[in-house]
C-alpha positions as CSV (number, residue, x, y, z in Angstrom):
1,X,108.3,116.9,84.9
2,X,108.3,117.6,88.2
3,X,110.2,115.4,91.3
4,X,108.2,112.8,93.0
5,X,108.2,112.1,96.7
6,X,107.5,109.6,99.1
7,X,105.9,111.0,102.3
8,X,106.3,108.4,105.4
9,X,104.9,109.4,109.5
10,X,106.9,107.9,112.3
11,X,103.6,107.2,114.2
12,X,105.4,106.1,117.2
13,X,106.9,110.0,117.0
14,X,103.1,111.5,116.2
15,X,101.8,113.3,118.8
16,X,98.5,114.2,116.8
17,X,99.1,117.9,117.1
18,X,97.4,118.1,113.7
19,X,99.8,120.6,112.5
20,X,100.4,118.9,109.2
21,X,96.6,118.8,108.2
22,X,96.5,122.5,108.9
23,X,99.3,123.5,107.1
24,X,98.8,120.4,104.3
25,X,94.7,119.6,104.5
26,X,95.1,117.7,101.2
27,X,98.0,116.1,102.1
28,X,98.0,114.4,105.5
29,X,94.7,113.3,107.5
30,X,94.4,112.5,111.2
31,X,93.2,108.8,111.8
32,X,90.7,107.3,114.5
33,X,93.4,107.6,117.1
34,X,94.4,111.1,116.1
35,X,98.0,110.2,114.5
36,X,98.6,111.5,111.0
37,X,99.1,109.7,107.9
38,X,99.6,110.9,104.4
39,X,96.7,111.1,102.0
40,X,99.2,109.6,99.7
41,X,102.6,107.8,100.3
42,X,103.5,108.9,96.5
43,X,103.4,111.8,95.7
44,X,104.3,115.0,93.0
45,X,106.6,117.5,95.4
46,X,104.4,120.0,97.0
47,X,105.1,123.2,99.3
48,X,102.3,122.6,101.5
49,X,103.3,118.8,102.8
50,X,107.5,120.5,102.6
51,X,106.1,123.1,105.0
52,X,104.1,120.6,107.0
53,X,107.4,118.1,107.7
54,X,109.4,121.4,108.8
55,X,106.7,122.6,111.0
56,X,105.8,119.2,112.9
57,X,106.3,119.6,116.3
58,X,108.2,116.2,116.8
59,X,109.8,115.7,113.5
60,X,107.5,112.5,112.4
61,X,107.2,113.6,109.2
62,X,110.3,112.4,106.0
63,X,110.1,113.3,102.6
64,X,112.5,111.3,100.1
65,X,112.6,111.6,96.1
66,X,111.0,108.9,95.2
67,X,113.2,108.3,91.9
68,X,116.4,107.9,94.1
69,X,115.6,107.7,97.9
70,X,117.6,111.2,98.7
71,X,115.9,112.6,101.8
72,X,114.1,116.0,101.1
73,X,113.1,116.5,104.7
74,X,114.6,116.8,107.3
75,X,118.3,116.9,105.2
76,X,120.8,115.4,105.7
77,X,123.6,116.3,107.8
């Protein structure tokens, strides 16, 4: 079985660039005041919303294993 992750936004980082739906369109939407939000806070690990949290312009995006809390994205130091 694969790893689970949680996928949070730091909406007072989002700059609504959109980058993450374009790179993750079933992963992340953009609401009414164009800030992003995962489709799903829990979720099975998945390239597309990886690639998404390394690609975000302002770093809003964190990924942690949902089993243990370890980040995934961005890593630690």
């Amino acid at each position: 079985m694969g790893d689970r992750w949680h996928v949070e936004v730091d909406r007072s980082l989002c700059i609504g660039s959109a980058q993450c739906v374009h790179r993750a369109p079933g992963g992340f939407r953009l609401d009414a005041g164009r800030q992003s939000r995962p489709v799903e806070a829990e979720t099975d690990a998945d390239e597309g919303i990886l690639l998404a949290a390394e690609n975000c312009p302002v770093e809003a995006i964190a990924i942690t294993l949902l089993s243990s809390g370890e980040p995934v994205f961005p890593p630690e130091e």
